[in-house]
NUZAGU-325750 format. One record per residue: z, y, x of N, C-alpha, C, O, CB in turn; residue number from 1. Coordinates in steps of 0.2 Angstrom, whole numbers, plus 5000, padded with zeros to 4 digits. Glycine has a CB too. Example, Ala and Ser with C-alpha at 12.3 -4.5 7.8 and 13.67 -1.06 7.14 Angstrom:
BEGIN
ATOM|n_c3|n_c2|n_c1|ca_c3|ca_c2|ca_c1|c_c3|c_c2|c_c1|o_c3|o_c2|o_c1|cb_c3|cb_c2|cb_c1|nr
ATOM|5039|4972|5066|5039|4978|5062|5039|4984|5066|5042|4983|5071|5045|4978|5057|1;
ATOM|5035|4989|5064|5036|4995|5068|5039|5000|5064|5040|5006|5067|5029|4997|5070|2;
//
This chain:
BEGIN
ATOM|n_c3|n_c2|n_c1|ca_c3|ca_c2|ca_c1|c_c3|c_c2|c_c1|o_c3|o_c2|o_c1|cb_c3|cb_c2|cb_c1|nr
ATOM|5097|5051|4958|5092|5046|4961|5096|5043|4967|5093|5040|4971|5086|5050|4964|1;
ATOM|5103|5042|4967|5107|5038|4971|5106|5031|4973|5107|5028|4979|5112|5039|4968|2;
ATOM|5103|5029|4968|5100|5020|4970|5094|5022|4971|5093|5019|4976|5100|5013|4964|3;
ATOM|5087|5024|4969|5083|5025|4974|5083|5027|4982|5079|5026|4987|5080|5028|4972|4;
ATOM|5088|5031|4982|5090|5035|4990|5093|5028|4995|5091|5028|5001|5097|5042|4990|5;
ATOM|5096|5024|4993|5101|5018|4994|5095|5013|4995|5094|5012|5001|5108|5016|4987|6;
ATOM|5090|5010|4992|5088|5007|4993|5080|5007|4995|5077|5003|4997|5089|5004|4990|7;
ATOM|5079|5012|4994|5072|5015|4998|5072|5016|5004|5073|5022|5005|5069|5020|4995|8;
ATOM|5071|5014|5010|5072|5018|5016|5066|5016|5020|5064|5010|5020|5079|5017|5020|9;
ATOM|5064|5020|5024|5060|5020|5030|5060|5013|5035|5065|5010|5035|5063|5027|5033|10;
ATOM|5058|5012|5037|5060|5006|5043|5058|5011|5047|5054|5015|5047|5056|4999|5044|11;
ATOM|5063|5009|5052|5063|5012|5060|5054|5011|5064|5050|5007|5065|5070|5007|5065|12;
ATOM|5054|5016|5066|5048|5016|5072|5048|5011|5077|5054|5009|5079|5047|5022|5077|13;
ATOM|5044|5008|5079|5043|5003|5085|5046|5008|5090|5044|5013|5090|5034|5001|5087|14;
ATOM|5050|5005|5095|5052|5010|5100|5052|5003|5107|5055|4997|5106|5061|5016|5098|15;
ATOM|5047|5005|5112|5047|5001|5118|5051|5002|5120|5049|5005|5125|5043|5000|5122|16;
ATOM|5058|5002|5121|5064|5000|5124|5068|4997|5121|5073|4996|5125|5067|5003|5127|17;
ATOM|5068|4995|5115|5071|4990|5112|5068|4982|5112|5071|4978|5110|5072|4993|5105|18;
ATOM|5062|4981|5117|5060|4976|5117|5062|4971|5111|5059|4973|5106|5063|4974|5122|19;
ATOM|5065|4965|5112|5064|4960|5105|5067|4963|5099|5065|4962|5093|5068|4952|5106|20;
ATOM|5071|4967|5100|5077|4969|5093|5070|4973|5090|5071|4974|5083|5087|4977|5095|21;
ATOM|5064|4975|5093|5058|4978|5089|5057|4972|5082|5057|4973|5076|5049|4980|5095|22;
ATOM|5056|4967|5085|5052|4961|5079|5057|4961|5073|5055|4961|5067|5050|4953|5084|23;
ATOM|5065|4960|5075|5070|4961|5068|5069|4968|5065|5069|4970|5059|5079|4960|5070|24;
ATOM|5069|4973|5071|5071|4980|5064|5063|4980|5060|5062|4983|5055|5073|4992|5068|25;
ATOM|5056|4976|5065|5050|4976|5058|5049|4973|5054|5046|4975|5049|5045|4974|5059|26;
ATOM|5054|4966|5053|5056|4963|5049|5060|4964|5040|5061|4961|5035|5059|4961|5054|27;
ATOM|5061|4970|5043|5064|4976|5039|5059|4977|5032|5053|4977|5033|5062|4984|5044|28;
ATOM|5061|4977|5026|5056|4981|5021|5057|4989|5021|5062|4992|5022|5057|4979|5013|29;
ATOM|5048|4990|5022|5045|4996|5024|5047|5000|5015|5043|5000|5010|5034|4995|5027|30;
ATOM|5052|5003|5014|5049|5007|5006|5045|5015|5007|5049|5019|5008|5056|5008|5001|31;
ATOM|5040|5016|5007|5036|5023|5006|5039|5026|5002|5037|5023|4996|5028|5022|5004|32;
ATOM|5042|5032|5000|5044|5033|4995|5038|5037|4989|5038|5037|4983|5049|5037|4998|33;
ATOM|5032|5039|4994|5027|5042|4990|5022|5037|4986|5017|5038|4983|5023|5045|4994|34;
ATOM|5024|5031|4987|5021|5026|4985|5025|5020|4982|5023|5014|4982|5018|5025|4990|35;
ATOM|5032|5023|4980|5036|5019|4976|5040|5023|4970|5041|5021|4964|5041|5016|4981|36;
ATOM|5041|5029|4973|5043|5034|4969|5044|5033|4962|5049|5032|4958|5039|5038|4971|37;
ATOM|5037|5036|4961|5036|5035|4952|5037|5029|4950|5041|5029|4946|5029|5036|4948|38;
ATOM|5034|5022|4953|5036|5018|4947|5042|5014|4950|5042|5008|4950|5029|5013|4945|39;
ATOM|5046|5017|4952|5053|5014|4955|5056|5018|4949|5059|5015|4945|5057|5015|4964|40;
ATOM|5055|5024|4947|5059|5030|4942|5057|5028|4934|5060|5029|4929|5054|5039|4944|41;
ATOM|5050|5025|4936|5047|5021|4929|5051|5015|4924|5052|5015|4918|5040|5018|4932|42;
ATOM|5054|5011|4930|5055|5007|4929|5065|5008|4930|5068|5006|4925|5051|5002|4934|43;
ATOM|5067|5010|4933|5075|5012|4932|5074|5015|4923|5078|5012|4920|5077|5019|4939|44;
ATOM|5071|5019|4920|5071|5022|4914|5069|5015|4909|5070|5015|4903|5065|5030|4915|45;
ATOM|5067|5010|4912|5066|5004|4904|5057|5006|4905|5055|5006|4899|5073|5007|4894|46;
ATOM|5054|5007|4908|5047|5008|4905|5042|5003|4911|5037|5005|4913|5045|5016|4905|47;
ATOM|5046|4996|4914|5041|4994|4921|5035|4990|4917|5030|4988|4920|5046|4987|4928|48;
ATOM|5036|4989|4910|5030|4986|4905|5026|4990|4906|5020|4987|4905|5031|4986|4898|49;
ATOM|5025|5000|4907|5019|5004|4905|5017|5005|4914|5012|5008|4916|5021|5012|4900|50;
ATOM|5021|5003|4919|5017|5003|4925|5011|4999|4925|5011|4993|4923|5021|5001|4929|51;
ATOM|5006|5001|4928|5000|4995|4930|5001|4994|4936|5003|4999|4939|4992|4996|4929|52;
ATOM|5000|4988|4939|5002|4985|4946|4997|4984|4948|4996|4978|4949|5006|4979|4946|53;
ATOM|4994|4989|4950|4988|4987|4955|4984|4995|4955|4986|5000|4951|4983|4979|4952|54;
ATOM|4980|4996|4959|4978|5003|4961|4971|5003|4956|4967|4998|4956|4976|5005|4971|55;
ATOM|4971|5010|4953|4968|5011|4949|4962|5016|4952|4958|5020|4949|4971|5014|4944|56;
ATOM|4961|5017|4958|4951|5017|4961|4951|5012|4967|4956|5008|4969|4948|5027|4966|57;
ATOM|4947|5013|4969|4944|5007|4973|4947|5008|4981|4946|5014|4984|4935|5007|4972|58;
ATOM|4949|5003|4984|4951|5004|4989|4947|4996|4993|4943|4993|4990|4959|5005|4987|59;
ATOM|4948|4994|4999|4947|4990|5006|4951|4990|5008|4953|4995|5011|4944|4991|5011|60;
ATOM|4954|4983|5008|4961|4983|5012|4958|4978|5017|4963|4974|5018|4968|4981|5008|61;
ATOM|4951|4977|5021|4950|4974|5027|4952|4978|5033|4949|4982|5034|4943|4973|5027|62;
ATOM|4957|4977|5036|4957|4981|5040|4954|4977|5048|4954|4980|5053|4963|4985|5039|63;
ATOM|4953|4970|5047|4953|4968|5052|4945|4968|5054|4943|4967|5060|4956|4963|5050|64;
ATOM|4940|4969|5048|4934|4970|5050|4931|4978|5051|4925|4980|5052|4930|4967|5044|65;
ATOM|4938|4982|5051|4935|4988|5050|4939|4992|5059|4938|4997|5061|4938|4991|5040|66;
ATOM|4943|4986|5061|4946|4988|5068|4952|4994|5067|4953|4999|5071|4940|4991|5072|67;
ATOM|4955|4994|5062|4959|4999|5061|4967|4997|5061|4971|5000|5059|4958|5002|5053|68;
ATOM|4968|4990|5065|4974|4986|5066|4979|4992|5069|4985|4993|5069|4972|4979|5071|69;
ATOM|4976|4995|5072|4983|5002|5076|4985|5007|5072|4989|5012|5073|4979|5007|5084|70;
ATOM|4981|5006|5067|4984|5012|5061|4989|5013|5056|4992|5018|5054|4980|5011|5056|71;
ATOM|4990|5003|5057|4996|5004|5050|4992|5000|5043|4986|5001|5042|4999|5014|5048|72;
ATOM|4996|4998|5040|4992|4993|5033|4991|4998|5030|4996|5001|5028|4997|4986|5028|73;
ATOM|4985|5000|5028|4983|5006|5023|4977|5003|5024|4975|4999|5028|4983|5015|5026|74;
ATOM|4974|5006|5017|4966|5005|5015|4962|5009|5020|4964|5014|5023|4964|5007|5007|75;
ATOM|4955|5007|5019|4951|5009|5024|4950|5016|5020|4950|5016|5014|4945|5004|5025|76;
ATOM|4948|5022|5025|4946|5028|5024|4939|5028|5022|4936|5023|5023|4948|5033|5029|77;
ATOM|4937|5032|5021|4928|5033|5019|4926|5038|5022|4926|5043|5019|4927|5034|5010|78;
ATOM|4923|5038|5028|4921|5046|5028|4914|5049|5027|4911|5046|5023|4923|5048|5034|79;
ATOM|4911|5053|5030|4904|5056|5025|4900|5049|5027|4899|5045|5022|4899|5064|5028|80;
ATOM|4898|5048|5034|4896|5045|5036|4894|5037|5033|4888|5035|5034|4898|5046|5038|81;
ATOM|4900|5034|5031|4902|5025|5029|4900|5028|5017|4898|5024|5013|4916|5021|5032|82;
ATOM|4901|5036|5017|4901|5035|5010|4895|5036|5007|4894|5041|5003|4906|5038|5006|83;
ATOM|4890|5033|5009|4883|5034|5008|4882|5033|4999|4886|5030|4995|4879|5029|5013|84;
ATOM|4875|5034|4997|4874|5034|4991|4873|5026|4989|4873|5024|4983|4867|5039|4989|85;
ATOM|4872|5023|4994|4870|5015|4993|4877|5013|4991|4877|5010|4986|4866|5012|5000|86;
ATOM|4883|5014|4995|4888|5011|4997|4892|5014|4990|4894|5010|4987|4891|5013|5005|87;
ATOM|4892|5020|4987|4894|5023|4982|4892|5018|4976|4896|5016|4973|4892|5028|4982|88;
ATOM|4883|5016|4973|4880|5011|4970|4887|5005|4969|4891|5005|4964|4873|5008|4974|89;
ATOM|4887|5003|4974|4890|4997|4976|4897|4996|4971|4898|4992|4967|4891|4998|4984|90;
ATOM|4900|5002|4976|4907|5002|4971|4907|5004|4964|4912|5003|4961|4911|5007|4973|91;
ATOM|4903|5007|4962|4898|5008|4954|4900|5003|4950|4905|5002|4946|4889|5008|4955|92;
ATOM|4896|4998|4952|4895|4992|4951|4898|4986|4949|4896|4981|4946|4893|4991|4953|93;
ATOM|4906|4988|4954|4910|4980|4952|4913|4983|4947|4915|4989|4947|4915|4975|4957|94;
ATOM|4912|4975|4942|4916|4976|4936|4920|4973|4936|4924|4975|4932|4914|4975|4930|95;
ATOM|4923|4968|4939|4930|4965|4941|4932|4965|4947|4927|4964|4951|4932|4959|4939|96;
ATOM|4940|4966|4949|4942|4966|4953|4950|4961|4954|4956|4964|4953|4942|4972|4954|97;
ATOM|4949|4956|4956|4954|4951|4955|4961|4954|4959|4960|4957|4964|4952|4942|4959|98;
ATOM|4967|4953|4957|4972|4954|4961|4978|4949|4959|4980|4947|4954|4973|4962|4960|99;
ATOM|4981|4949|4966|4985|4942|4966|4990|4945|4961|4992|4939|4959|4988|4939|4975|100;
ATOM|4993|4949|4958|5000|4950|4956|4996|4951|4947|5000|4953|4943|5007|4959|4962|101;
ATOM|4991|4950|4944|4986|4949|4939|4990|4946|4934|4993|4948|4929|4980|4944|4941|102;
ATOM|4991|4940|4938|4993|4933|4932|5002|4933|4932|5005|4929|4930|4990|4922|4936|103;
ATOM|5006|4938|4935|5012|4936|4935|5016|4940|4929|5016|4946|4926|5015|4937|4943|104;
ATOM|5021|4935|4929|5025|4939|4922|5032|4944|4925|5035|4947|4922|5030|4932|4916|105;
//
């Protein structure tokens, strides 16, 4: 897994004493390895045709309505509270879900 180790990496933490050099190392691609992993391994082996490109349960990626901007770009959590039986229905219910990377070859 030598070229995944080489090209997957972490971006550095925000650190306040680096002042501006912060906005270039964010600038940085973030790779997660838990979240690239398989289909980087998928796709090195000749199989990126049997990946699906997009998340298979339902996720909220509002984060701006949900105030979770200090979190980090992650889908909204659900907790007892927000996953009510109504709110469950809801997600029941959609039968499509558009996603920008859909139509690309």
């Amino acid at each position: 897994f030598p070229i995944f180790k080489k090209f997957c990496k972490r971006r550095p933490p925000i650190d306040g004493r680096k002042g501006k050099l912060n906005l270039k190392l964010q600038k940085q691609h973030n790779c997660i390895p838990d979240e690239h992993y398989v289909q980087t391994l998928l796709a090195m082996m000749g199989l990126e045709d049997q990946v699906e490109r997009r998340t298979l349960t339902y996720t909220l990626w509002n984060e701006s309505a949900s105030k979770m901007e200090g979190k980090g770009w992650h889908p909204v959590t659900f907790s007892y509270s927000t996953a009510s039986p109504q709110r469950i229905k809801e997600i029941k219910d959609i039968n499509h879900v558009y996603y920008e990377t859909e139509y690309r070859t």
